[in-house]
Each structure stands twice: as C-alpha cells, then as structure tokens.
PDB file of the backbone (N, CA, C, O) and the ligand in Angstrom, with CONECT records:
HET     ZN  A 101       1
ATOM      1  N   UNK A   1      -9.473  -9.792 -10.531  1.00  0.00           N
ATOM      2  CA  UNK A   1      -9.884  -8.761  -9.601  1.00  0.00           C
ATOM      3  C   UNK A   1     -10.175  -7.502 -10.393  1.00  0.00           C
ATOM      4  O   UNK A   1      -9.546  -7.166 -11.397  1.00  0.00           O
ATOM      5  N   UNK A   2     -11.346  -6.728  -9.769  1.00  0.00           N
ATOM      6  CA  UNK A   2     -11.447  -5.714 -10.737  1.00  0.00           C
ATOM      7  C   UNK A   2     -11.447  -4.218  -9.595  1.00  0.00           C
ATOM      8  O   UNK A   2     -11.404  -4.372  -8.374  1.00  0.00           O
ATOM      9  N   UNK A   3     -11.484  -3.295 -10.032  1.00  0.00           N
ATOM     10  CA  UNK A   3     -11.324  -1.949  -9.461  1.00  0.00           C
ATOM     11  C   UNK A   3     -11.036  -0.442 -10.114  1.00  0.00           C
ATOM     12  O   UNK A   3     -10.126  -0.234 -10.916  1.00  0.00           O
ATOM     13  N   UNK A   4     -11.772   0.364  -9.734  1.00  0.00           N
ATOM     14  CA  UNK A   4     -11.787   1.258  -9.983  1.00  0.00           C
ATOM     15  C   UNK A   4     -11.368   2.642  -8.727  1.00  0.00           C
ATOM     16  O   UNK A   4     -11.026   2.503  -7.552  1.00  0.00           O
ATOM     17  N   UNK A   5     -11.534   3.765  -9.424  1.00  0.00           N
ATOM     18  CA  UNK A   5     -11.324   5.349  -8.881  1.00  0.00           C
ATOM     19  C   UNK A   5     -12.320   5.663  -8.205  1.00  0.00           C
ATOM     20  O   UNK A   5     -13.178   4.821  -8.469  1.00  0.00           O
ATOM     21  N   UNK A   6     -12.902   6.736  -7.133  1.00  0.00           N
ATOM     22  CA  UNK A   6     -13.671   7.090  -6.776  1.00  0.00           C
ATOM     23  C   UNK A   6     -14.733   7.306  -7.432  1.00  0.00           C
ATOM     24  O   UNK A   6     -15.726   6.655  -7.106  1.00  0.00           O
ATOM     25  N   UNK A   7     -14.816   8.107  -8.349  1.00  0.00           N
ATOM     26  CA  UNK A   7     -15.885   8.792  -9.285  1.00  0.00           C
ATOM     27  C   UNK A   7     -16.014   7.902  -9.899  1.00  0.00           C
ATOM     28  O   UNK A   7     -17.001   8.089 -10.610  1.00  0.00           O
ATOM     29  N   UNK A   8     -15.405   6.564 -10.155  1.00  0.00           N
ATOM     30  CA  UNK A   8     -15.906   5.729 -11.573  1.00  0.00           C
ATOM     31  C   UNK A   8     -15.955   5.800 -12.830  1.00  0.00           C
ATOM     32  O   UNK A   8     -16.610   4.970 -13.460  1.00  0.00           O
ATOM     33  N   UNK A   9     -15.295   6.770 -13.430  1.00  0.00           N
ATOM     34  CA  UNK A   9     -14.653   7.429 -14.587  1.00  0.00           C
ATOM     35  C   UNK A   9     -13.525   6.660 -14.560  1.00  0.00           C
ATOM     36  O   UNK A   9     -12.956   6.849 -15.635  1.00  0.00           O
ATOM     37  N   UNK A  10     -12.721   5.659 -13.688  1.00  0.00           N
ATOM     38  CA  UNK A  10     -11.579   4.888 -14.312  1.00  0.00           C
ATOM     39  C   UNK A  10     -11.967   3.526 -13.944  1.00  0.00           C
ATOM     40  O   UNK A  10     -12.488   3.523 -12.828  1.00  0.00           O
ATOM     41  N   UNK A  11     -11.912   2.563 -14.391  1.00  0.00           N
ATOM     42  CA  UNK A  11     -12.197   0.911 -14.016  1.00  0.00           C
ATOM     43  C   UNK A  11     -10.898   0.427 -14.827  1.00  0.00           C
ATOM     44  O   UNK A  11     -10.315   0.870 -15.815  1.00  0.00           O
ATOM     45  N   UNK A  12     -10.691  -0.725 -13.942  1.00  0.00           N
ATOM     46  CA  UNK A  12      -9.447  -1.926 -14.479  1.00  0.00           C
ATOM     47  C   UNK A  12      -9.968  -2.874 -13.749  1.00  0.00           C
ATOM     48  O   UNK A  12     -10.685  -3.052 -12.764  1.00  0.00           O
ATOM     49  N   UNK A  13      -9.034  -3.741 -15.011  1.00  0.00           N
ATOM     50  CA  UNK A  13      -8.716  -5.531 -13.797  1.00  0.00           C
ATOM     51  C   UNK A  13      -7.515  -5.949 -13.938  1.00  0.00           C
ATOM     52  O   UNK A  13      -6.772  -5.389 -14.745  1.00  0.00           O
ATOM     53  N   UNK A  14      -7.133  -6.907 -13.256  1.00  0.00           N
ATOM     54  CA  UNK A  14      -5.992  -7.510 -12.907  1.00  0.00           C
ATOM     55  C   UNK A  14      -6.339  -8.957 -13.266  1.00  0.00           C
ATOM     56  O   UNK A  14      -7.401  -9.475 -12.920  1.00  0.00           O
ATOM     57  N   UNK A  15      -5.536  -9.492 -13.870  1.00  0.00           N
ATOM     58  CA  UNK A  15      -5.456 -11.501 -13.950  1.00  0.00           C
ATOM     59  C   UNK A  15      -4.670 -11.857 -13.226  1.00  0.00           C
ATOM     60  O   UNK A  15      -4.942 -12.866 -12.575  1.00  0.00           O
ATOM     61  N   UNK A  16      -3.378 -11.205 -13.021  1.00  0.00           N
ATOM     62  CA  UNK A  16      -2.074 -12.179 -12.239  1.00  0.00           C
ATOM     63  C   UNK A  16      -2.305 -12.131 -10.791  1.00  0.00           C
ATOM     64  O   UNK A  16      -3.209 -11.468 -10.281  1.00  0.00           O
ATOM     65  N   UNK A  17      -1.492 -12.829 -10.160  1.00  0.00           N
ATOM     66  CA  UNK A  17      -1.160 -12.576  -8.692  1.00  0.00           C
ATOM     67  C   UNK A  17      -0.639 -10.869  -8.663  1.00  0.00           C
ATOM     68  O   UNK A  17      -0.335 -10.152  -9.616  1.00  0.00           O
ATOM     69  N   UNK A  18      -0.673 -10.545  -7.137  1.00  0.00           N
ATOM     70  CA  UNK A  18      -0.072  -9.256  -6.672  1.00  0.00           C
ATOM     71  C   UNK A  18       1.266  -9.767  -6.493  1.00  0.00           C
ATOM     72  O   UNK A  18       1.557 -10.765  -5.835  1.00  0.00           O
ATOM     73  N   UNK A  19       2.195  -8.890  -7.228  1.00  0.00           N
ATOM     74  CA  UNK A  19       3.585  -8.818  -6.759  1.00  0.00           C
ATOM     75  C   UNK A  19       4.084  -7.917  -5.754  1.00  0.00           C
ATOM     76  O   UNK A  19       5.001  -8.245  -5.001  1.00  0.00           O
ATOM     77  N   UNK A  20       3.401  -6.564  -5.702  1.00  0.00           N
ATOM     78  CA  UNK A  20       4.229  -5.643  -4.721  1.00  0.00           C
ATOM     79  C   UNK A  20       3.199  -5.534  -3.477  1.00  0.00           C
ATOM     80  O   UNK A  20       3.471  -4.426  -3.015  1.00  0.00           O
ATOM     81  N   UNK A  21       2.463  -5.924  -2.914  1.00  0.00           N
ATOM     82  CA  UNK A  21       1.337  -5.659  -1.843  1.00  0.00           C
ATOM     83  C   UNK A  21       2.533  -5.141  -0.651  1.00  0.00           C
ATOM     84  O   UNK A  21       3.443  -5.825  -0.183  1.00  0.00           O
ATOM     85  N   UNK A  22       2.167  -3.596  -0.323  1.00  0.00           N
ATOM     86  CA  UNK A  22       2.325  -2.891   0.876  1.00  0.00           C
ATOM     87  C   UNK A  22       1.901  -1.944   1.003  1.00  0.00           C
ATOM     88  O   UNK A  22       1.300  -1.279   0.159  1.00  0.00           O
ATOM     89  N   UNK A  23       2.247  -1.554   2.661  1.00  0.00           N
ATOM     90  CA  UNK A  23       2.075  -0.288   2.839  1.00  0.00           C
ATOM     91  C   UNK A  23       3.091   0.825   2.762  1.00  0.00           C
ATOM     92  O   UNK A  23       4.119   0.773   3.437  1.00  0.00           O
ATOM     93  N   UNK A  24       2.817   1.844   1.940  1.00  0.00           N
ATOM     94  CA  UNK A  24       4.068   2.801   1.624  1.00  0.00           C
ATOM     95  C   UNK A  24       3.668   4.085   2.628  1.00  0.00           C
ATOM     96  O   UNK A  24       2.566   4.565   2.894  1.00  0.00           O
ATOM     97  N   UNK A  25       4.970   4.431   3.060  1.00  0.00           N
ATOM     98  CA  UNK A  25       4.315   5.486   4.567  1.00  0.00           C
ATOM     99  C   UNK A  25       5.374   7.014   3.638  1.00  0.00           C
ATOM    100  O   UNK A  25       5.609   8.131   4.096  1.00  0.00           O
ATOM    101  N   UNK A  26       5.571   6.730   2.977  1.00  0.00           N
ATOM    102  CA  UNK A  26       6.030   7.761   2.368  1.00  0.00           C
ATOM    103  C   UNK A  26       4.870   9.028   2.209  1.00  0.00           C
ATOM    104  O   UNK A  26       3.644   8.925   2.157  1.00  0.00           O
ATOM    105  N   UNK A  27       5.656  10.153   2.158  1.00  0.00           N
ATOM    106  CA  UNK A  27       5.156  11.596   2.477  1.00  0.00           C
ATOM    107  C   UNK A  27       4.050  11.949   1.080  1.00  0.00           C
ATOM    108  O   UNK A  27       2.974  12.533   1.213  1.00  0.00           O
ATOM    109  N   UNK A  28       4.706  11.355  -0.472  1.00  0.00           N
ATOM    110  CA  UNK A  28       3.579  11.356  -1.415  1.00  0.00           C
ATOM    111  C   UNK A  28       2.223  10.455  -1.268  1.00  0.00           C
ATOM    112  O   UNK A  28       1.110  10.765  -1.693  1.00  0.00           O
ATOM    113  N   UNK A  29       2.527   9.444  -0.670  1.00  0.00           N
ATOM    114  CA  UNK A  29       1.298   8.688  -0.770  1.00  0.00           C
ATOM    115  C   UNK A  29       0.035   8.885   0.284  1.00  0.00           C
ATOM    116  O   UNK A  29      -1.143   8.532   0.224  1.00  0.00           O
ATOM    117  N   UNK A  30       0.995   9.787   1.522  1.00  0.00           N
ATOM    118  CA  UNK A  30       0.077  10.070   2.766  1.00  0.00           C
ATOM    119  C   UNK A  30      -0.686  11.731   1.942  1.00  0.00           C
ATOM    120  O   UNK A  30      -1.895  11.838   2.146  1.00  0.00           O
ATOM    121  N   UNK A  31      -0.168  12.655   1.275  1.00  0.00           N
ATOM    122  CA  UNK A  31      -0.643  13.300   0.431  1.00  0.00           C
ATOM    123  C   UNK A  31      -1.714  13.099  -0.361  1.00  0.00           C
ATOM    124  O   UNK A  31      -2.815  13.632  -0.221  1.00  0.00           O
ATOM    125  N   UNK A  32      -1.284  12.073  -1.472  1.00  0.00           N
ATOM    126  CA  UNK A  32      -2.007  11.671  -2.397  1.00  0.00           C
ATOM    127  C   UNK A  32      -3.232  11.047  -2.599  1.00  0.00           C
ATOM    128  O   UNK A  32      -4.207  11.420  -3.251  1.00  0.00           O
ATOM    129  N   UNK A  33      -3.020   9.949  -1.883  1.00  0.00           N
ATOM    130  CA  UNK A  33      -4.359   9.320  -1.386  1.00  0.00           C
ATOM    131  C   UNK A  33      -4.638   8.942   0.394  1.00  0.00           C
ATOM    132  O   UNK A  33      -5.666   8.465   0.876  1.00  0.00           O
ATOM    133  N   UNK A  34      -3.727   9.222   0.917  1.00  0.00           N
ATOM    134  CA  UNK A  34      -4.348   8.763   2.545  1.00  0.00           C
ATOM    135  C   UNK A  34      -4.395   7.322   2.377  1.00  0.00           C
ATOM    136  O   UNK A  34      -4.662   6.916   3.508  1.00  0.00           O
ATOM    137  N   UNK A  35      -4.247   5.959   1.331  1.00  0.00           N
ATOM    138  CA  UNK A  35      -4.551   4.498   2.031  1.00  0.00           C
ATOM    139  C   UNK A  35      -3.509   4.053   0.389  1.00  0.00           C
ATOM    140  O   UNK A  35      -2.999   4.854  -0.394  1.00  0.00           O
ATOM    141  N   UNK A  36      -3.494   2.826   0.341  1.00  0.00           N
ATOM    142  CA  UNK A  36      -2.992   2.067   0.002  1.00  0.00           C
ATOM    143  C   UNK A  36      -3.654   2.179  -1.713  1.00  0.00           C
ATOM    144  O   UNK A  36      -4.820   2.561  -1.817  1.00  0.00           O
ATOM    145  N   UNK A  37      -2.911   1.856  -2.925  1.00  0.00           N
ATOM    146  CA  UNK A  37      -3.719   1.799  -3.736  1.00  0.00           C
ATOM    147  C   UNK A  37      -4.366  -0.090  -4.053  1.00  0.00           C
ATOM    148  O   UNK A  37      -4.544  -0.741  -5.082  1.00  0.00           O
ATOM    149  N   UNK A  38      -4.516  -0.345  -2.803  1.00  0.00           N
ATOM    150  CA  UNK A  38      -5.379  -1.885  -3.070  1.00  0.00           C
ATOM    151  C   UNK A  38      -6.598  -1.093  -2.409  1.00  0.00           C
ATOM    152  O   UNK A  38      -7.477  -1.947  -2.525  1.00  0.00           O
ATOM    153  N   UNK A  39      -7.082  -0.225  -1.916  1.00  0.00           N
ATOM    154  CA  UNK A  39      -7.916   0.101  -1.658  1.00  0.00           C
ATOM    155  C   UNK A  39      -8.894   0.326  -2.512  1.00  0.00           C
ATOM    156  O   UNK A  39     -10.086   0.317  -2.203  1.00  0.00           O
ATOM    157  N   UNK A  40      -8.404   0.562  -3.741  1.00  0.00           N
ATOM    158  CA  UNK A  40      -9.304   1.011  -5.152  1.00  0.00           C
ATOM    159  C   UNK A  40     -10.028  -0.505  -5.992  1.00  0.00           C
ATOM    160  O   UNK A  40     -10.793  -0.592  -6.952  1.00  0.00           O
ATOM    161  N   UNK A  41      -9.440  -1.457  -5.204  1.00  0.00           N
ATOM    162  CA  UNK A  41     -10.095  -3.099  -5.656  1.00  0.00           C
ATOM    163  C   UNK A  41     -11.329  -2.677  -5.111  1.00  0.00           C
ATOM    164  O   UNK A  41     -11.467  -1.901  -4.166  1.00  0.00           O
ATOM    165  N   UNK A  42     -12.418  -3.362  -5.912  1.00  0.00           N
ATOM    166  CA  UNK A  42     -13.634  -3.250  -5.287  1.00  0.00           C
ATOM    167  C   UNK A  42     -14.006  -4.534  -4.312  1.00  0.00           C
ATOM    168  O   UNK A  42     -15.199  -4.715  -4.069  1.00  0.00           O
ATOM    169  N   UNK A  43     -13.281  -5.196  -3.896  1.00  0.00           N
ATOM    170  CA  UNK A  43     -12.670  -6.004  -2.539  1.00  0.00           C
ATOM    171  C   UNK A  43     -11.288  -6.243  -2.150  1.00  0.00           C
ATOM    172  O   UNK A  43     -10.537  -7.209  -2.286  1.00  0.00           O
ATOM    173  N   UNK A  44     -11.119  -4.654  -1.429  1.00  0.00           N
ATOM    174  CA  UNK A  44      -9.971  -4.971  -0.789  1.00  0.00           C
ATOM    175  C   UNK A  44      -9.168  -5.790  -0.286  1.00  0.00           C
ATOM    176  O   UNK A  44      -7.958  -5.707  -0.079  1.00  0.00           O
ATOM    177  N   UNK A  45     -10.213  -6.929  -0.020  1.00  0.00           N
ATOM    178  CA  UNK A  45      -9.672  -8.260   1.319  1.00  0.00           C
ATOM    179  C   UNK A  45      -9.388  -8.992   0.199  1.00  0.00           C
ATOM    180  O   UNK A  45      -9.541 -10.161   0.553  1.00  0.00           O
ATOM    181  N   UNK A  46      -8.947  -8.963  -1.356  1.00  0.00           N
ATOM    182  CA  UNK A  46      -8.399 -10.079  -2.005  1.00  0.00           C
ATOM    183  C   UNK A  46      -7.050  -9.844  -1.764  1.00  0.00           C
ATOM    184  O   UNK A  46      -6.501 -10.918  -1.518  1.00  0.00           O
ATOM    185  N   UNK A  47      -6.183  -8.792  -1.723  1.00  0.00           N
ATOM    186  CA  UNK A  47      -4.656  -8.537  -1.868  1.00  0.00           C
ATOM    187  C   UNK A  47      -4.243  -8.168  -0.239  1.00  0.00           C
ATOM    188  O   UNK A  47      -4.737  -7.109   0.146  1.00  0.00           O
ATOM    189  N   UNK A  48      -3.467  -8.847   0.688  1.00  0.00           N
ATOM    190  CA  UNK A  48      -3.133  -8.555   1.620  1.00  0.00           C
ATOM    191  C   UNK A  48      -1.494  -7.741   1.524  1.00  0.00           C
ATOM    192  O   UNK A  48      -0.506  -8.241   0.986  1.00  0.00           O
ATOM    193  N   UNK A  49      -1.560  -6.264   2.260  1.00  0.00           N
ATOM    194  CA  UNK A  49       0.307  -6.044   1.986  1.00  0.00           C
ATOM    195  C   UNK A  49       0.835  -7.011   3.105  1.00  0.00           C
ATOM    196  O   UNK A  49       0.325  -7.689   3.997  1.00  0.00           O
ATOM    197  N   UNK A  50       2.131  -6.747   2.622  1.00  0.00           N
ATOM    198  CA  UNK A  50       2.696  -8.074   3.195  1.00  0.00           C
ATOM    199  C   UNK A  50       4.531  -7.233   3.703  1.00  0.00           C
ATOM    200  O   UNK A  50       5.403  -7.974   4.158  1.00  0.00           O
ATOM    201  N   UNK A  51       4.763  -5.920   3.539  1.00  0.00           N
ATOM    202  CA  UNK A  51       5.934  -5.126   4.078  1.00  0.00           C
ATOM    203  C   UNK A  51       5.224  -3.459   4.266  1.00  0.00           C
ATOM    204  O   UNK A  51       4.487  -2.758   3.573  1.00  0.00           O
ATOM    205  N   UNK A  52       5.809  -3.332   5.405  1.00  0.00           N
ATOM    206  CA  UNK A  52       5.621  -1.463   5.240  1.00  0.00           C
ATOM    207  C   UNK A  52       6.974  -1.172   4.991  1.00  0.00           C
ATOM    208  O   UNK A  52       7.995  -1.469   5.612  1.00  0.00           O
ATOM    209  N   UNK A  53       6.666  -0.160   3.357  1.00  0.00           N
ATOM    210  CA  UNK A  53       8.082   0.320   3.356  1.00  0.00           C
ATOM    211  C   UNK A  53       7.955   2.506   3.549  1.00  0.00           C
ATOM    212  O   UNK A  53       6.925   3.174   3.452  1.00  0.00           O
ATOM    213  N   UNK A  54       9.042   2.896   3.757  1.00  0.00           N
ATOM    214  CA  UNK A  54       9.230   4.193   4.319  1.00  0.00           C
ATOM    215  C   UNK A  54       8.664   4.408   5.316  1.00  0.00           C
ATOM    216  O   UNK A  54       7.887   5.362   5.287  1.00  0.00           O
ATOM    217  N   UNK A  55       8.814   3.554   6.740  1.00  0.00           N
ATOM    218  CA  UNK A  55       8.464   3.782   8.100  1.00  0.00           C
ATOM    219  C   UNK A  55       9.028   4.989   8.869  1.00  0.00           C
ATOM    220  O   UNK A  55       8.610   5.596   9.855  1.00  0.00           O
ATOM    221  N   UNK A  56      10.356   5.170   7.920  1.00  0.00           N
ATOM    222  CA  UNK A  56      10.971   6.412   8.564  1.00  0.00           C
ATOM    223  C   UNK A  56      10.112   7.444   8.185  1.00  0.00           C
ATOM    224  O   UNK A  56      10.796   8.440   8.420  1.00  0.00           O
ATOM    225  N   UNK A  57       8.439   8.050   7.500  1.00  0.00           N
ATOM    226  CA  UNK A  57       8.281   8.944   7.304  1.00  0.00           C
ATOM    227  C   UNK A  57       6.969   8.584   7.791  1.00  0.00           C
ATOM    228  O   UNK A  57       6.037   9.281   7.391  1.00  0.00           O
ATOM    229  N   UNK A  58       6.746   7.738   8.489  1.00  0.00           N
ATOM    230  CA  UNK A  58       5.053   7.452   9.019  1.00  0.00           C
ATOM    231  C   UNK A  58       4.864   8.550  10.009  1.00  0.00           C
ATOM    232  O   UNK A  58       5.727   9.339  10.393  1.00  0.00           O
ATOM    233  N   UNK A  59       3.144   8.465  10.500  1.00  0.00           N
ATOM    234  CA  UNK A  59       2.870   9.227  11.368  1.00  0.00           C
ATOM    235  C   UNK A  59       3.597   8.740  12.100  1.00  0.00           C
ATOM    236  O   UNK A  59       4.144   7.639  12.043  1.00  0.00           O
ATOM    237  N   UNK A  60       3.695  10.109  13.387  1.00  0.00           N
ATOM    238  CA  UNK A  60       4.021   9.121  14.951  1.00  0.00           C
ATOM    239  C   UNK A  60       2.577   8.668  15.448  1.00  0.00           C
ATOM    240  O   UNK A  60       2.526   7.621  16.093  1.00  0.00           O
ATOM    241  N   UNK A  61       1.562   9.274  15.236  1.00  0.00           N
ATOM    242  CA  UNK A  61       0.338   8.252  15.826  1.00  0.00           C
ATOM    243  C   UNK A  61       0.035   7.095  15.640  1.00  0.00           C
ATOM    244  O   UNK A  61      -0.758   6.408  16.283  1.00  0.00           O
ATOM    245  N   UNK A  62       0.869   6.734  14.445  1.00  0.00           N
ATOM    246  CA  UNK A  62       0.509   5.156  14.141  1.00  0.00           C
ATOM    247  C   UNK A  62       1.335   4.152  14.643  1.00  0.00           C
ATOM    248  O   UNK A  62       2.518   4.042  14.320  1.00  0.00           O
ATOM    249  N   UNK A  63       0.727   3.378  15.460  1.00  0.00           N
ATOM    250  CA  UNK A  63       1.266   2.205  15.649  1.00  0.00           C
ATOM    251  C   UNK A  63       1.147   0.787  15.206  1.00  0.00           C
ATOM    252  O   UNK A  63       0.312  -0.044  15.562  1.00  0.00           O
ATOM    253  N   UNK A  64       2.271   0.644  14.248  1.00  0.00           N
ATOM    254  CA  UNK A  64       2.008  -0.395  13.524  1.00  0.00           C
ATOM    255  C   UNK A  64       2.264  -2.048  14.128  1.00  0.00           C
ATOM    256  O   UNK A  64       3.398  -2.407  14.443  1.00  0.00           O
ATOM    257  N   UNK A  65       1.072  -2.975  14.240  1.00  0.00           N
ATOM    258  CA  UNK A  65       1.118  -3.841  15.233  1.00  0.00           C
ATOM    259  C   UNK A  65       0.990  -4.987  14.403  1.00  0.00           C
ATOM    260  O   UNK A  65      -0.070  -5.596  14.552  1.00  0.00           O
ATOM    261  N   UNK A  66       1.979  -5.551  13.369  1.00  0.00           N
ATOM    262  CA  UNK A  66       1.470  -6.565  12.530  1.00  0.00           C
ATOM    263  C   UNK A  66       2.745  -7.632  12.149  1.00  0.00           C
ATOM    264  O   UNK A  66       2.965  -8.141  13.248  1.00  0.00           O
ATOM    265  N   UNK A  67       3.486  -8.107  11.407  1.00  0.00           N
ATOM    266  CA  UNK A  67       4.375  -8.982  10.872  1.00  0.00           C
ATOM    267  C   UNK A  67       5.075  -8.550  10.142  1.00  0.00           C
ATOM    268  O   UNK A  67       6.286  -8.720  10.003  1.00  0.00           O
ATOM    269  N   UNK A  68       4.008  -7.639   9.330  1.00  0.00           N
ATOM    270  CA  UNK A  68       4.605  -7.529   7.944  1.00  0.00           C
ATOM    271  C   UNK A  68       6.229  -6.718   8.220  1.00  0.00           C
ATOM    272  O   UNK A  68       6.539  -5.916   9.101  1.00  0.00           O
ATOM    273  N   UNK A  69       7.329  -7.482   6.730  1.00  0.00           N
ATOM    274  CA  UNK A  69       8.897  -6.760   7.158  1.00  0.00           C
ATOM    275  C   UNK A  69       8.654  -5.096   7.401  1.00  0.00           C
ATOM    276  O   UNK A  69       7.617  -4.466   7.193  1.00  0.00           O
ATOM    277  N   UNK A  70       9.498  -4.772   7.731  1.00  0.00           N
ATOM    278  CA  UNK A  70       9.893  -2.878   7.583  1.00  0.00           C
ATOM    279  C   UNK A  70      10.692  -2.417   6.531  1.00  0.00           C
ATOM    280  O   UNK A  70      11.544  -3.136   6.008  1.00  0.00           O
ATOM    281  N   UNK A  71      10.565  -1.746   6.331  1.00  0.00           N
ATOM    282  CA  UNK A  71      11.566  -1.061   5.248  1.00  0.00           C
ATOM    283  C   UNK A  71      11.896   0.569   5.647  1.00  0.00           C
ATOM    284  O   UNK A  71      11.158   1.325   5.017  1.00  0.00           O
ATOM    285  N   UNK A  72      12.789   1.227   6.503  1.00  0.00           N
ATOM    286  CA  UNK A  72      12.359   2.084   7.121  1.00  0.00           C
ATOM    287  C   UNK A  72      12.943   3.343   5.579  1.00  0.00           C
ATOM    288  O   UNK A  72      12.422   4.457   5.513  1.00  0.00           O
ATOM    289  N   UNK A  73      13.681   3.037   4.855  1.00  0.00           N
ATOM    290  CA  UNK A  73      13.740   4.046   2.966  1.00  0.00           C
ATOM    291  C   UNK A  73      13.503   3.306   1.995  1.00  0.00           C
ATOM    292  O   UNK A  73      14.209   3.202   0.992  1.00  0.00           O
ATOM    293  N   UNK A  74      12.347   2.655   2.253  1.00  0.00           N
ATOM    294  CA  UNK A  74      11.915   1.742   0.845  1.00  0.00           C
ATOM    295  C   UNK A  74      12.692   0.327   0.279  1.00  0.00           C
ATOM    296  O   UNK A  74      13.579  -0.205   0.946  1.00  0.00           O
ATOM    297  N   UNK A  75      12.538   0.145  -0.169  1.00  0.00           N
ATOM    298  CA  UNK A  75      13.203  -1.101  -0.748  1.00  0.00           C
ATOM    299  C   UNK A  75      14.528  -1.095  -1.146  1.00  0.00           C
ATOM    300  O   UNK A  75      15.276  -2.011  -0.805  1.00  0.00           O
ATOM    301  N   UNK A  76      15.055   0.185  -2.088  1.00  0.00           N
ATOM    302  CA  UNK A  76      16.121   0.159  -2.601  1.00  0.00           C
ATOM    303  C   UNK A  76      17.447   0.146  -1.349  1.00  0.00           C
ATOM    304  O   UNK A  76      18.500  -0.487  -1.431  1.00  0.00           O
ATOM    305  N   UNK A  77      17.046   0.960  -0.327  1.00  0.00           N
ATOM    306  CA  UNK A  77      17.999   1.065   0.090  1.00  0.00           C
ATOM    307  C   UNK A  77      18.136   0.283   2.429  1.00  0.00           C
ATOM    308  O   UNK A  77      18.787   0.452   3.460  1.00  0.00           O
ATOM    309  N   UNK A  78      17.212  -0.345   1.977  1.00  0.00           N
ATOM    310  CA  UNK A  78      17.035  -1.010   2.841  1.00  0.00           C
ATOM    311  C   UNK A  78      16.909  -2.741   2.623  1.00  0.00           C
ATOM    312  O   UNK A  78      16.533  -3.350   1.621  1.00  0.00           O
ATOM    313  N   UNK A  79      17.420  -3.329   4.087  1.00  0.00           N
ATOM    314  CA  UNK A  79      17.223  -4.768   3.708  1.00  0.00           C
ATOM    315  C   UNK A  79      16.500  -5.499   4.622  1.00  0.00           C
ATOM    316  O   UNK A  79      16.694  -6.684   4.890  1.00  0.00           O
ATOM    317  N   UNK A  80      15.352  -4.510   5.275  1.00  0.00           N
ATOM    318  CA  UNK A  80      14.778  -5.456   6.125  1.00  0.00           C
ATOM    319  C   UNK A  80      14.408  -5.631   7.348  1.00  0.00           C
ATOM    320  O   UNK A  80      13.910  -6.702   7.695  1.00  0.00           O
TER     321      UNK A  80
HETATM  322 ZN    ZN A 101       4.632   6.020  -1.250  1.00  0.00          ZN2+
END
C-alpha cells in the first residue's frame, strides 16, 4: 500500500498487514488532522479500523453506528 501527505512532499509504503486500524476520538487527533491517519493511503478502502478508542472525548454530534470495540481512554487503560 502506498500513501502520502497532502501537498505530496511526503510519500511512503507499507508491505505488512495493519496492526493498529482505528478510530482515535482523542482531542489531538480531532485538532491535528480531523480523520484517521489511513486516510493518507491513496486507497483508503484497503485498511478498515476495527476499535474506536477515546470515545470519552468524541464529538457529541457523532453518532457512532458500527461494531467496531470502544475504548472510552484508549487502550491502556481500558478493556473494552
Ligand atoms: Zn488520537
């Protein structure tokens, strides 16, 4: 899989499988970029997330309507 940055001044690829695929609702990442960094694959639809973790800091407009586990403080300190 390959992907890059907006401007195209950064490109990568990936060989392995995805190990961490989610959505992080944490307060830096809604800052930082607004979406997921699988978004930067130049086909998103290869890596599906598969947990939202820091639900305790999501919008309230969002309603999340899917499978994937919760993690409402991330991984470390949650089980699920
Ligand atoms: Zn985050």
């Amino acid at each position: 899989m390959e992907g890059g940055c907006f401007c195209g001044a950064v490109r990568y690829s990936v060989s392995g499988p995805p190990f961490a695929a989610e959505y992080c609702h944490c307060r830096m990442c809604q800052k930082s970029t607004g979406a997921m960094t699988i978004a930067s694959l130049d086909d998103p639809n290869l890596v599906k997330p598969t947990r939202h973790i820091f639900t305790d800091s999501q919008v309230r407009w969002l309603n999340i309507d899917d499978d994937c586990k919760r993690f409402p403080e991330g991984l470390a300190k949650s089980s699920g």
